[in-house]
C-alpha angles and dihedrals in degrees: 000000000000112000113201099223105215102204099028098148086058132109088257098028098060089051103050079046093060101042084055100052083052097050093048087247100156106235141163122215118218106205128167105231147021091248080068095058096078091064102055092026080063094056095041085246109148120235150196123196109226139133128227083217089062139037098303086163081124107058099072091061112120087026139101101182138041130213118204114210097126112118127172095235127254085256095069130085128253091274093066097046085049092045091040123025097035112017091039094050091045093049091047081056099061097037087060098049079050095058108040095250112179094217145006114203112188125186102219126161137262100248092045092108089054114033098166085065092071141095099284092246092049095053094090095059086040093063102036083059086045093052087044099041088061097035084057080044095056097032093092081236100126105227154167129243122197117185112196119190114226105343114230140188087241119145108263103265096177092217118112148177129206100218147036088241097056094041090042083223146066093238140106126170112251079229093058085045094062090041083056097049101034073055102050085040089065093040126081092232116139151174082012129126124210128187112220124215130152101255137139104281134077126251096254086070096051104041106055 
C-alpha cells in the first residue's frame, strides 16, 4: 500500500514523510526538482521528480493512495493558489479516479466550508480549499479530508481537539498535522472528514 505524497518537499509534508519512513509506511515523495532529491535520499525516502503545473499522471505509478499536503505558500499570488491549492488538488483527484487509486487524504483547512468566514486575505485560498475539497467528495475516490486550524512551528504534542470550542483556540502545530495524517494513513477510515486542532486528547479519539 504505496501512498504518492503530493507536497512532499513542504513543512508538513516532509514531516509526515519522515514519520512514515520510520514507521516502514511505504511512501513516495513527489518533489519538483533534482535539487530536492539529497534531502529525502538522506532519509531513504523514495522519490519521483513531477510538477502539479505539468503533467504529474506518473507519478502515481507503483501507488494506491495519495496523500495532499502540497500549498502554494502565503507568499504567492492568487494564480498559484488557483494552479495549486484548488486546480492541483482537483487534477490529483481525477487522476486518481483515473487510475483506480484506493484512497485520497488532503490536508484542507478548517474554514474551508465557510470562506467568507475567513480573514479577508485568506478568503482566496479558503475557497479554493472549499471548490477542491467537493470536487474529491464527488470524485467516487474514497478519501480522507483533514482540516487543521493555523497552522504553528510548535513541538508535536500528539494531543489534539475537534473544535474551536474544546481547544479554546484556531491553531494546530504543523508537527501535530503530519502525526494525524501519518495516523489516519494507517487507518481504514474513508469518505470522513476531521478538523484538527492541538488539544488535550489523542488521535485515536479524533479520527474514527
Amino acid at each position: 500500500m504505496t501512498a504518492l505524497v503530493i507536497g512532499a518537499n513542504g513543512q508538513i509534508g516532509k514531516q509526515f514523510c519522515e514519520l512514515a519512513q520510520k514507521a516502514g509506511t511505504p511512501i513516495k515523495a513527489m518533489i519538483r526538482s533534482e535539487e530536492q532529491v539529497p534531502w529525502f535520499n538522506d532519509r531513504g525516502i523514495d522519490t519521483v521528480i513531477a510538477d502539479l503545473e505539468d503533467d504529474f499522471s506518473h507519478a502515481f505509478e507503483g501507488c494506491d493512495q495519495v496523500v495532499f499536503t502540497a500549498g502554494s505558500g502565503p507568499h504567492t499570488g492568487p494564480d498559484k493558489t488557483l494552479l495549486i491549492d484548488l486546480y492541483g488538488a482537483i487534477r490529483a483527484a481525477d487522476i486518481a479516479k483515473q487510475k483506480g487509486i484506493s484512497r485520497y487524504l488532503m490536508i484542507s483547512a478548517i474554514r474551508a466550508e465557510n470562506p467568507m468566514e475567513a480573514p479577508e486575505k485568506l478568503r482566496p485560498y479558503m475557497a479554493a480549499k472549499f471548490a477542491a475539497d467537493a470536487h474529491l467528495r464527488n470524485s467516487g475516490v474514497p478519501y480522507v479530508i483533514l482540516k487543521p486550524g493555523r497552522l504553528t512551528d510548535d513541538a508535536a504534542s500528539q494531543q489534539f481537539a475537534s473544535s474551536i470550542d474544546e481547544a479554546g483556540d484556531n491553531q494546530v502545530s504543523r508537527a501535530n498535522v503530519a502525526h494525524a495524517l501519518h495516523y489516519a494513513l494507517q487507518s481504514s477510515v474513508i469518505n470522513k472528514e476531521f478538523a484538527l486542532l492541538d488539544g488535550k486528547r489523542s488521535i485515536d479519539e479524533i479520527i474514527k
